[in-house]
C-alpha positions in Angstrom: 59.9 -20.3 -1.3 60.5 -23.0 -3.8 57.2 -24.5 -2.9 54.9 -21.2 -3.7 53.2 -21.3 -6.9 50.5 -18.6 -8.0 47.4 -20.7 -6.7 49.0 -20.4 -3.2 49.9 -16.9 -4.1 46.0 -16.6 -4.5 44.9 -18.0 -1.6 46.6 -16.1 0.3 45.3 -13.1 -1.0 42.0 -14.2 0.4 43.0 -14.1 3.8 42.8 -10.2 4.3 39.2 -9.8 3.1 38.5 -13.4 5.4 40.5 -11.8 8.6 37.9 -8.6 7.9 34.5 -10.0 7.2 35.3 -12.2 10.4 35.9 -9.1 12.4 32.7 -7.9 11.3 30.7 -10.9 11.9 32.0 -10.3 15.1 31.8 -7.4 16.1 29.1 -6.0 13.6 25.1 -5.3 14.3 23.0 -8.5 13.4 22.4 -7.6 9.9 25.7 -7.0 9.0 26.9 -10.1 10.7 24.5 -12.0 8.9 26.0 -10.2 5.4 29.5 -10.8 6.9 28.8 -14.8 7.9 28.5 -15.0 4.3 31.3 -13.4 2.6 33.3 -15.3 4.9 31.6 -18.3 3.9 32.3 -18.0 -0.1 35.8 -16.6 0.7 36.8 -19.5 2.7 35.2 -21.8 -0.3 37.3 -19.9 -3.0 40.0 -20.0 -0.9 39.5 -24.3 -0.4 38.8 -24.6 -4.4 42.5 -22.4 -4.5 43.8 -24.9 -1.6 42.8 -28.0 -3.6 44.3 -27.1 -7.0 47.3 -25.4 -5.6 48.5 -28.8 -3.1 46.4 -31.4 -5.5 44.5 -32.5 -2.5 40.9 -33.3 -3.5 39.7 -33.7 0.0 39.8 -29.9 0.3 36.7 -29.6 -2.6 35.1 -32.3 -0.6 35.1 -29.9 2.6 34.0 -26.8 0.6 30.9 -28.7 -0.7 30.1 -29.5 2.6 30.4 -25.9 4.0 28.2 -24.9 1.0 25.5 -27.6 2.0 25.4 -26.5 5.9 25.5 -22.9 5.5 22.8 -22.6 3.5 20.5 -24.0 5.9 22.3 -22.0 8.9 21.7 -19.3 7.2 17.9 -19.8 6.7 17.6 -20.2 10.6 19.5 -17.3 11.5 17.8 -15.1 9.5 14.5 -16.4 10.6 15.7 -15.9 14.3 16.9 -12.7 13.4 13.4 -11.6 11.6 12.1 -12.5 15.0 14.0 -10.6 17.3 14.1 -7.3 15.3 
């Protein structure tokens, strides 16, 4: 346990709320998934931002800007499939 520090510590107390909104995205009705795509999507970026200060790996900010960049557009198609459909 020498190695744990309170960023780690942090980080790991993201993964509860990330193992649930997963479940929910799914499991969940299309709207909720759609709500639940998302919270996983900022925890797993707070939880990279946490990553990269807490191991001093830069690469992991690099890989959270990137999820920010594609999500955003998946989002936008899913929700316009999902306006169709309903």
């Amino acid at each position: 346990m020498a190695g744990l520090n309170a960023w780690l510590l942090a980080a790991l107390g993201l993964l509860p709320p990330l193992a649930l909104s997963a479940f929910v995205a799914l499991r969940g009705d299309p709207t909720r998934r759609l709500v639940a795509t998302q919270f996983c999507t900022s925890n797993t970026l707070f939880m990279l931002v946490l990553l990269t200060v807490a191991l001093d790996q830069p690469s992991f900010l690099d890989l959270g800007l990137t999820l920010v960049l594609v999500n955003y557009p998946g989002t936008l198609i899913y929700s316009h499939f999902l306006e169709r459909w309903l």
